[in-house]
N, C-alpha and C positions, 0 to 999 in steps of 0.2 A: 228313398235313395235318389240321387240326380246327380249331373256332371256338366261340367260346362264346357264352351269351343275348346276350349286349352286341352281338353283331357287325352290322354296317352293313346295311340293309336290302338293299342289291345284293348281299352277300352270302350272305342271305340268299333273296334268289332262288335265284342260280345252285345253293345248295341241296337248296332246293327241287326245282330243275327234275332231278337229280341220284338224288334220292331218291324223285321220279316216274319216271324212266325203268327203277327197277329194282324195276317192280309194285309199289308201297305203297299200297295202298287205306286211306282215313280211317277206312272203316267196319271195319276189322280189329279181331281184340281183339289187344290189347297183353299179352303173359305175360313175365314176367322169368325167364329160366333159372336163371341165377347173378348171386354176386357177388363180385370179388376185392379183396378190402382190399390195398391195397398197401402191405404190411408198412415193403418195406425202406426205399423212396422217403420215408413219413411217418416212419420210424423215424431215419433219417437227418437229415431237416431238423430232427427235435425232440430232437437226442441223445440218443434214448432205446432204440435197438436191443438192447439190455444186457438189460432188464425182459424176465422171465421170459413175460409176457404175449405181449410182440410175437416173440422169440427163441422161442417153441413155438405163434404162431399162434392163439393165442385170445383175440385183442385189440389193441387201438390203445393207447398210453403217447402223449398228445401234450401238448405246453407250450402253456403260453396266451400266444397271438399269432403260434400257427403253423397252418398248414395240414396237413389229412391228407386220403387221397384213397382213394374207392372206385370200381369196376370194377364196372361194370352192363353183363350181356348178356342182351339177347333176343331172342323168336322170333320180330319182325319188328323189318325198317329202323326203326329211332327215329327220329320226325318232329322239326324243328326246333321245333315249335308240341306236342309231349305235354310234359305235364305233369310234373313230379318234384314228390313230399313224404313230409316224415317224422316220424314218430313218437318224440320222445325223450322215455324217464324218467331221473329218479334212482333210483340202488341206494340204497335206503333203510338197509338191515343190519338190517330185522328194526325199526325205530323208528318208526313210524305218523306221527310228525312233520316226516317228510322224506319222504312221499309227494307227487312233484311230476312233470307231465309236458309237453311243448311239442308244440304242431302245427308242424312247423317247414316254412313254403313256399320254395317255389324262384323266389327273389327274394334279390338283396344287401342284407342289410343293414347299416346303419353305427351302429357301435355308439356309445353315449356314455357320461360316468360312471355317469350317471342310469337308466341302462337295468336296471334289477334283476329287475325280472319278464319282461324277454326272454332267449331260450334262450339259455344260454352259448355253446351251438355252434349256425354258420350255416352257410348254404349259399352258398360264395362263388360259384361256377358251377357249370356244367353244361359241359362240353364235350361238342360233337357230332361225332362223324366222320361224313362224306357218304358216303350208301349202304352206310354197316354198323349192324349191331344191336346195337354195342355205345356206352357211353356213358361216360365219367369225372364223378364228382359231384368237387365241389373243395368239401368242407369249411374253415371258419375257429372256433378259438376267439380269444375278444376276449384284450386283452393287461392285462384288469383280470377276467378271468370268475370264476366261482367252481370252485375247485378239488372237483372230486368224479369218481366213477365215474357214469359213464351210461350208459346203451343206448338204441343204436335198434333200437326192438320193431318199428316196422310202415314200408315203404313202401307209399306210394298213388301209381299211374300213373294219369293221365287223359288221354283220346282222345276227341276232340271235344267234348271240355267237357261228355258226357253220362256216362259210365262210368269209374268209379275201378276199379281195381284192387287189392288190398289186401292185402300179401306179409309175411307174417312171416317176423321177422328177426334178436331177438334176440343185437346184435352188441354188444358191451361196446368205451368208450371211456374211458379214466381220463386225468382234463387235469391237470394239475398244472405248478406254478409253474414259470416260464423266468429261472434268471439270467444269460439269455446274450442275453436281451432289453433293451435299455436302459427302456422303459416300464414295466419288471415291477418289483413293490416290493422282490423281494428281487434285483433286477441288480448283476452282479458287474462289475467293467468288465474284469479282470485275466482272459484265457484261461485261463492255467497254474491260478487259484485255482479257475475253475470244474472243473477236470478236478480238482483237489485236496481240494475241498469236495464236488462235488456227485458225480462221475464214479467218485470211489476208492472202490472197495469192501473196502478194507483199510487199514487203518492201525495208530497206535500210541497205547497210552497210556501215560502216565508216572505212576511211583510209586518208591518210596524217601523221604528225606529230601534235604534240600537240601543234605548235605555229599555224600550219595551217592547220585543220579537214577540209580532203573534204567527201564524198558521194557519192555514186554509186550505183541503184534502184538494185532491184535483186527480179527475180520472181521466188517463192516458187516454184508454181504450186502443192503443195502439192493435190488439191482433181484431177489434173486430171491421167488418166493413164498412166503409170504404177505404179505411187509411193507405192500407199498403196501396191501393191501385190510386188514391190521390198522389202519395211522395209520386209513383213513376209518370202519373200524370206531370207533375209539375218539373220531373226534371228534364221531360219530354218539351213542356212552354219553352222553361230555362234556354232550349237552346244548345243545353251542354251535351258536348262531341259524345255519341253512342260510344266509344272505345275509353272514356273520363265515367263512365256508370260507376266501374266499377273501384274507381279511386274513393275512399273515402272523404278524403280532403276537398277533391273538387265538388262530389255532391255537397257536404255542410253549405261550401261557400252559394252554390247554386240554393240551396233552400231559406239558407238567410235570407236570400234576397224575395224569394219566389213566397215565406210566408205572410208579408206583408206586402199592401196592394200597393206603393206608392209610386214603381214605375213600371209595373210588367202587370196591373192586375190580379193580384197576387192573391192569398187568400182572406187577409183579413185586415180591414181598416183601424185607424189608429184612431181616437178621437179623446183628448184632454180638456176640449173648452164645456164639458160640463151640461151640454145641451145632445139628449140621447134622440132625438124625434127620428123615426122613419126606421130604424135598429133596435139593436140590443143592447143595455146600457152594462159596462165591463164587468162593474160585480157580479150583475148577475148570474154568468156562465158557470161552470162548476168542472168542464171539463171540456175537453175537443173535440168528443165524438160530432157533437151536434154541429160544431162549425164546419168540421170537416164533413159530413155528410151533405151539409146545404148549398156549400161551396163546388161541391164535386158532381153533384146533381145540378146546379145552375149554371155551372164555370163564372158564376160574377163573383165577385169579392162579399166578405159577412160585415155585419156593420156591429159591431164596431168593439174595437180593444184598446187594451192598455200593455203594460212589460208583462206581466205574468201569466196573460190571455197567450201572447206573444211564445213564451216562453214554453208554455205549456204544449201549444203546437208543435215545436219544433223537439220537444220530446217527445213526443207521440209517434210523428214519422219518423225519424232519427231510429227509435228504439224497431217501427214498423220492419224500415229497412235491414235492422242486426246490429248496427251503430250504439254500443254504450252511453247513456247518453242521462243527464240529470238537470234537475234547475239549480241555479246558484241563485241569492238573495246576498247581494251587494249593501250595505245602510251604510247612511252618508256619503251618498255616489254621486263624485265628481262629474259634469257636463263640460268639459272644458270646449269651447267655442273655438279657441287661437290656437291649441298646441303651444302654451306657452306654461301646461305644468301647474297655472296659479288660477283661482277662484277667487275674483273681486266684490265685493261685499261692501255696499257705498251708504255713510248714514249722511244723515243734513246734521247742520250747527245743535241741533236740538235731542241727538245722538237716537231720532228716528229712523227705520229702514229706508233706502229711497229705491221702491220696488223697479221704476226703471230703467235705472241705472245696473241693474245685476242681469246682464245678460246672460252672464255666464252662471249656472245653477249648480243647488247641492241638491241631490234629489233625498229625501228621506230615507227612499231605500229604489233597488232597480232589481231589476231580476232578468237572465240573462241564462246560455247555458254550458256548461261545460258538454264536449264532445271525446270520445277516447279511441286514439288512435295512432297509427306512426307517419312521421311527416318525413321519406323520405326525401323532399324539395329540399330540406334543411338539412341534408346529412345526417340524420339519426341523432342531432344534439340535443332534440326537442322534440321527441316522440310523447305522448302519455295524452294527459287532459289537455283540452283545445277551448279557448272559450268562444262562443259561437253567439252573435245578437242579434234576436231577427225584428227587435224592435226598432224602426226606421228612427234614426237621430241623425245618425248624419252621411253625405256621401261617401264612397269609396269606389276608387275607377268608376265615377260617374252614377252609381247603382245606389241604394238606399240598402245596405247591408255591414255586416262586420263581421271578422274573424273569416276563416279558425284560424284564433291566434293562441300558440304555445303558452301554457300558464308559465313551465318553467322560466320563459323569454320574458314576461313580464316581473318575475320575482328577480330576475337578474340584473332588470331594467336596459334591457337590447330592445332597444326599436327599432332596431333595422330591420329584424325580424317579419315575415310576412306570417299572419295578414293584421294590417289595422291595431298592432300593437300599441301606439302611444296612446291613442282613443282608448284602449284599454289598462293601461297603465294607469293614465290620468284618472281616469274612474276611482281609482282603490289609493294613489299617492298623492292625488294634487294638494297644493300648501295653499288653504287658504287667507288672504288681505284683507281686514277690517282700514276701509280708508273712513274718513270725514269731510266732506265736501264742504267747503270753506263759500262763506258767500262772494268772494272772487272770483269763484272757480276755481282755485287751487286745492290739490287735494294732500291731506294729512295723513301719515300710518298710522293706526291706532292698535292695531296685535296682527300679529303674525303666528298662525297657526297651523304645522305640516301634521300635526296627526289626529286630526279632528277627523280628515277622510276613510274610507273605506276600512270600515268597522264593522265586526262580528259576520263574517262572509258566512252563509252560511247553507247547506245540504240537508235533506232526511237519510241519515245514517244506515248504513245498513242494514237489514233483516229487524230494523225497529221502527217506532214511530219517532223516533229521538231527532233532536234537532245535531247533527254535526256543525263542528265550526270548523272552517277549513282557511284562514287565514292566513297561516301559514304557509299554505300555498301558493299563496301570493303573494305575499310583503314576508320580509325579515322583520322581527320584533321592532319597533319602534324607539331608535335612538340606537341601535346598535351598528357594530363597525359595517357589519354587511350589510344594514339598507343602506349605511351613507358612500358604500360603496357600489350598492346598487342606483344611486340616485344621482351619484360622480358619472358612471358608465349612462344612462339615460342623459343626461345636461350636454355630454356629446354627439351623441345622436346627428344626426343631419336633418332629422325628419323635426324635430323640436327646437322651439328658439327663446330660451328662458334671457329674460331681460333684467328681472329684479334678484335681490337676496330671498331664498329658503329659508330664513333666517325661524327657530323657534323662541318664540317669546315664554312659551310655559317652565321655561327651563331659566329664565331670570329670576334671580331674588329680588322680593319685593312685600315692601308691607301692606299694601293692598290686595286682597284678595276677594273674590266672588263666589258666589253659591245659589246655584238657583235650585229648591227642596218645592216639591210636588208627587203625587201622588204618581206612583210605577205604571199601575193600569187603570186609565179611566176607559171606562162604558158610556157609551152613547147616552142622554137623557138625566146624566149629573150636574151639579155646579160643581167648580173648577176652583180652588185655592190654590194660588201663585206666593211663594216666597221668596225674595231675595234677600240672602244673608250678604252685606256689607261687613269684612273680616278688617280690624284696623291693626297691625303689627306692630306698629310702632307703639313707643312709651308714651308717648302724646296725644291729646287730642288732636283730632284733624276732621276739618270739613270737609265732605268727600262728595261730587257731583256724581250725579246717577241721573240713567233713563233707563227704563225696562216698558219693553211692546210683548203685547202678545196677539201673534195672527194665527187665523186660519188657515193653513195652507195646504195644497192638494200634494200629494207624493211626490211629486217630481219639479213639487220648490213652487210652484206659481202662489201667491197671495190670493184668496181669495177675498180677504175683508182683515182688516184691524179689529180686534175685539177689545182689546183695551191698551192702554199708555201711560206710563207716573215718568214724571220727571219731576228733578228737585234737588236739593241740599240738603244733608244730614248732618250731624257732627256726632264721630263714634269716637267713646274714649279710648285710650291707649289700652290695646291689649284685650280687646273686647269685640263685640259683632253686637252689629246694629239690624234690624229685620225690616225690609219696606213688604206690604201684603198686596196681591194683585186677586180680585173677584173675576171672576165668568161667568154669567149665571147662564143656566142651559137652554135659556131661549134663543141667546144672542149666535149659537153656531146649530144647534138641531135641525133648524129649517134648510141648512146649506150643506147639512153632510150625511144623509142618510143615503146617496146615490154613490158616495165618491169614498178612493180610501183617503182620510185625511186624519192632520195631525194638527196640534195646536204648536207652533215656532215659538217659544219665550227665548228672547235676544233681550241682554242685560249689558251695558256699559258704566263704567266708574271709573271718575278720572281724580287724584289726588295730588295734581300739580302736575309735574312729569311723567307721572305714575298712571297709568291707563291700561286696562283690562277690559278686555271682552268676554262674555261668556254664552252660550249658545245650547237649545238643547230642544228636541221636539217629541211631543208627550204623543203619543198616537191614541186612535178614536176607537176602539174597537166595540162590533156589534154587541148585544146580549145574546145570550145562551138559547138555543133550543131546547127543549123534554121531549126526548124517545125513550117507547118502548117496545116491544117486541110482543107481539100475540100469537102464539101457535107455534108446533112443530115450523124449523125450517129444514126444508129436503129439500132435492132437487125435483122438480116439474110438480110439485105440491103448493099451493096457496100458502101465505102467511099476510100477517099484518102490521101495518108500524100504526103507532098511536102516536102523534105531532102534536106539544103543545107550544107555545108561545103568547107571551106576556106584552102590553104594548107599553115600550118605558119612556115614549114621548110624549110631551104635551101636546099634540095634536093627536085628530085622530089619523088610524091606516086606511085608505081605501083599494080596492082590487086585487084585495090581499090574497095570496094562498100558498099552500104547501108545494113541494116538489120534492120529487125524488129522482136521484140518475144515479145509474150503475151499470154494472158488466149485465148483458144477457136484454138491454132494454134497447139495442142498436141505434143508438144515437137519442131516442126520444126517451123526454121525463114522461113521470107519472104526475097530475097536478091533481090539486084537489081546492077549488075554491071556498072561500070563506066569506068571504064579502068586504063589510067595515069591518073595522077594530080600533073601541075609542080608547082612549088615554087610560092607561090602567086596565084593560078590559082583557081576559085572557079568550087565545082562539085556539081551536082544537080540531084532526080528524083521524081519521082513520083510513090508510091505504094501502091496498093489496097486494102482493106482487108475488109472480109466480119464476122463482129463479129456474133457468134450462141449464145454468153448471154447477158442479159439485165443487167442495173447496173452499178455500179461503174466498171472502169477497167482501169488498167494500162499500156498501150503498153510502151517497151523501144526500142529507136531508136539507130543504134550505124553506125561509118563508122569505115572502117575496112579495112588495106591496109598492104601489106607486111611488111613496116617500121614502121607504126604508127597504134597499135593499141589499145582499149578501151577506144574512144572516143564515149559518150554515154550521151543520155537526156531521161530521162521520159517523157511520155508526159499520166496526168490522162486523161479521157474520160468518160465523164457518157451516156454511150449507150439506146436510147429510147429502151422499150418493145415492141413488134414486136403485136399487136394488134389479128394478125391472128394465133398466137404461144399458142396452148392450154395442156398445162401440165394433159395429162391423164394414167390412171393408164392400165397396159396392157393385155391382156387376152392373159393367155398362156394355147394350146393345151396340152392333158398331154396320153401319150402311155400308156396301162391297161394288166394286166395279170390275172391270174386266181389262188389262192393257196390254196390249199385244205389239 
């Protein structure tokens, strides 16, 4: 039985009389023994048992708008009339400008919007059991507070309203966002999406090209340590005003910035030119913990990523903080340079690429995140997914950052829309320009292309491994009334200045036609067969001009090398296709792609008089396969073993080769197991241990890893037994006493 301040004054008697008969003298001193945070009870109503905090006991994880609860015992009967109060700071991180602390009484309070300089965290009750020395405090944070790390350093007991008591206490509470809350700004209403967004510590992301999406597991790790105490680090550097914590909008834009190093030192370096020396080279990683741990132990930047490195970080903390949060995987993603909507694409007289003239890039694919939240800046017309980029491309108010910008504001094409809209827009609409650089210097149109851009957008689906396509998200079907109406409202804009026609050429009649037929998925370590099919329409024959290139090029559009070129004259009969063949053999890109993700570019032109066609299409490179297997019982805190094989399918040999494993319960650090060389053809193999500490679903990802060839990588799920003997109890902490008079 127990009863709290509130309770009825006869209740209160009978109390009383209760806690008189078993000797409590007023004049007593009041000493606090202990106190037991109950872990599992607060960690449960805030779904947050998961965080490495509450799961090893040195700390509260709780949402804002929920309750958490501590265990006060002492060495005498606790009177219905002593007193309770506390002491709360902020964990500052070392910033002198978020030195802030609360006397917090024991009393309810009811919190309003307006309430900014009252403590985040209250004191909803007190409950008292009659005739024992123990008490339960019932903590509240408000369901709008500011998200940060706090501590109660000190309680003060009072007896007789003459002598405080004064117990250091030193207990860390980290509040962060609830989207399981309907009041909270970033409230999801969908359960499954909360468990998907906020709960998953593993996911996927997508990469290849749009003729052929591969996948690549990537572990969040968001509840273990250090992530949550990095995000409040970093919004701590950021700068952003202690009373902006608790905005979900301004944190995004604050972490875009803060997870890439390029003006504030931020967490992690961006590096494309293909030379990894003194780092990490981007495939390699497999997930964030380890960036975030090395980052957050050093405060220097990690060396070195790419979009999906990028990406992945910014869901880890996003998700840390309570923030719904996922990757998107953009293919054939617009760079527009000018804000001018268009992607220029320059050949010479000989219908060659001319790599320096394309400033402006199609990336293969980009990856980028969606954020879920409500944007009252905007008047509630644009609440939901935000897309959020923390991969440094270009500025914005001076900072290497983007978004959060509204997806609905992009599919309606409003760029007035804050933040970084048309940058995002352009990404997924721009109309690409096939010009021909004339040897005067004058340039020719040769095709005009608006829906070559931003293809198969894509997410891992909910409660699956599935790949979602979310396109429609962002763009209206192609050629229909509402994108041309979303593309009318964008060409107004203030922020954009289109100077040429949108014009689409795929939509002329024309007896000329293209086709360029290759293999869906090629593996690293094949030859390459290129076809172009030359389609002739008409009744007649016709000579028809052709060039077809095929390069190497890295994700994000840079050429690395020409691999091969046909140019020439055909004559196809009327009503017929004629086929030109283009060879790769797999010597000529294996040496240049086993670090990088890359794709092979086949650009094909054909011109029959007036008649001119472009065609464009990028085959991606993807690694070979792993072999796992599983050896033993998996339980919790019991041994097991994975059995790694892998095959060498390049013509060289691997050197420095070896296995890895990362997953939940391995706190940032793989497991490795070296193998040495690995020649051509030669298969490698081992064996490695791991002893999982949680019960559950979980993900391990496997990867081998060799100087020449690396992110070759397999998931492998695992539903781990509960450990039978493993009892989740709540902890009794000793607490040091003073005297204040």
């Amino acid at each position: 039985m127990s009863n709290t301040k509130g309770a009825s004054q006869q209740q209160q008697q009978q109390q009383q009389q209760q806690i008189t008969k078993s000797g409590f003298n007023n004049g007593d001193k009041l000493r606090l023994k202990r106190f037991v945070p109950r872990y599992v009870k607060s960690g449960k109503r805030s779904n947050t048992v998961e965080y490495d905090q509450v799961a090893n006991r040195r700390g509260m994880v709780v949402r804002r708008g929920e309750y958490f609860y501590l265990d006060l015992e002492f060495d005498e009967v606790f009177d219905d009339y002593d007193l309770l109060s506390f002491r709360v700071s902020v964990d500052d991180y070392g910033f002198e400008a978020y030195q802030k602390s609360w006397h917090l009484k024991e009393e309810p309070t009811r919190f309003s919007d307006h309430e900014s300089y009252h403590c985040p965290i209250q004191m909803r009750s007190v409950i008292v059991y009659p005739g024992s020395n123990k008490v339960t405090v019932v903590f509240y944070t408000a369901k709008n507070c500011i998200t940060a790390k706090y501590w109660i350093t000190q309680m003060y007991a009072t007896r007789s309203l003459e002598i405080t008591f004064n117990y250091d206490m030193k207990f860390p509470i980290s509040v962060v966002y609830n989207p399981f809350c309907p009041d909270d700004a970033v409230y999801l209403e969908s359960g499954a999406e909360c468990r998907e967004y906020v709960l998953e510590s593993t996911g996927r992301v997508y990469f290849g090209s749009s003729r052929s999406i591969g996948s690549k597991s990537w572990n969040f790790g968001q509840f273990d340590d250090p992530v949550l105490d990095c995000a409040y680090y970093l919004l701590a550097k950021s700068g952003l005003p202690f009373d902006s914590w608790g905005d979900p909008v301004s944190v995004a834009r604050s972490l875009s910035a803060l997870v890439n190093s390029n003006d504030d030192n931020g967490v992690l370096v961006g590096n494309w030119s293909g030379d990894y020396a003194g780092g990490v080279a981007p495939t390699e990683w497999r997930g964030s913990l380890a960036i975030i741990a090395k980052y957050y132990e050093s405060k220097t930047p990690v060396k070195f990523g790419q979009c999906w490195v990028f990406s992945g970080l910014m869901t880890s903390l996003a998700r840390a903080l309570g923030i719904p949060a996922r990757s998107v995987t953009n293919f054939d993603s617009a760079h527009d340079t000018n804000c001018n909507l268009i992607v220029d694409s320059f050949f010479n007289d000989t219908f060659a690429p001319i790599a320096e003239l394309n400033s402006d890039s199609i990336w293969n694919f980009h990856v980028w995140n969606d954020l879920w939240m409500k944007r009252p800046d905007l008047g509630g017309d644009f609440d939901g997914w935000q897309a959020v980029d923390a991969t440094p491309q270009e500025r914005s108010d001076s900072i290497f950052r983007t978004g959060p910008c509204p997806v609905k504001a992009i599919k309606q094409g409003k760029l007035d829309v804050d933040f970084d809209t048309p940058f995002i827009y352009a990404e997924v609409n721009a109309c690409i320009k096939h010009w021909q650089k004339n040897a005067d210097g004058t340039n020719k149109e040769l095709y005009s292309d608006p829906t070559k851009v931003g293809r198969s957008i894509s997410t891992k689906a909910v409660g699956s491994e599935d790949r979602l396509d979310i396109t429609d998200q962002y763009k209206f079907p192609e050629g229909s009334r509402e994108e041309d109406a979303a593309f009318r409202a964008a060409k107004n804009s203030k922020k954009v200045q289109i100077k040429v026609e949108r014009n689409d050429d795929n939509k002329r009649r024309r007896n000329l036609q293209l086709n360029i037929a290759t293999e869906e998925y090629l593996v690293i370590g094949g030859d390459i067969k290129v076809t172009l099919e030359l389609t002739n329409g008409a009744r007649t024959d016709k000579k028809i001009l052709f060039g077809i290139a095929a390069n190497l090029k890295q994700y994000n559009g840079k050429v690395i090398r020409q691999l091969a070129f046909e140019k020439g004259e055909v004559t196809v009969k009327g009503s017929s296709t004629s086929p030109v063949e283009l060879a790769i053999q797999s010597a000529d890109y294996t040496n240049s792609a086993g670090c990088e993700e890359v794709g092979i570019e086949i650009v094909a032109v054909g011109i029959d008089g007036n008649d001119k066609v472009v065609k464009q299409t990028i085959v991606h490179l993807f690694n070979p396969e792993l072999d796992i297997e599983i050896v033993g019982e998996v339980c919790q805190n019991k041994a097991f073993h994975f059995k790694c094989t892998f095959v060498n399918p390049v013509p060289f040999a691997l050197s420095d080769a070896r296995f890895s494993i990362e997953g939940p319960g391995l706190r940032g650090k793989s497991m490795d197991k070296s193998v040495g060389q690995v020649k051509p053809g030669d298969k490698a193999s081992c064996s490695i241990t791991l002893t999982p500490v949680r019960c559950g679903e979980r993900n391990f990802i496997v990867s081998f890893i060799s100087k020449e060839l690396k992110g070759v990588q397999k998931a492998y799920p695992i539903y781990v037994e509960p450990d039978p003997t493993a009892v989740l109890e709540d902890e009794i902490i000793e607490v040091r006493q003073q005297v204040v008079y």
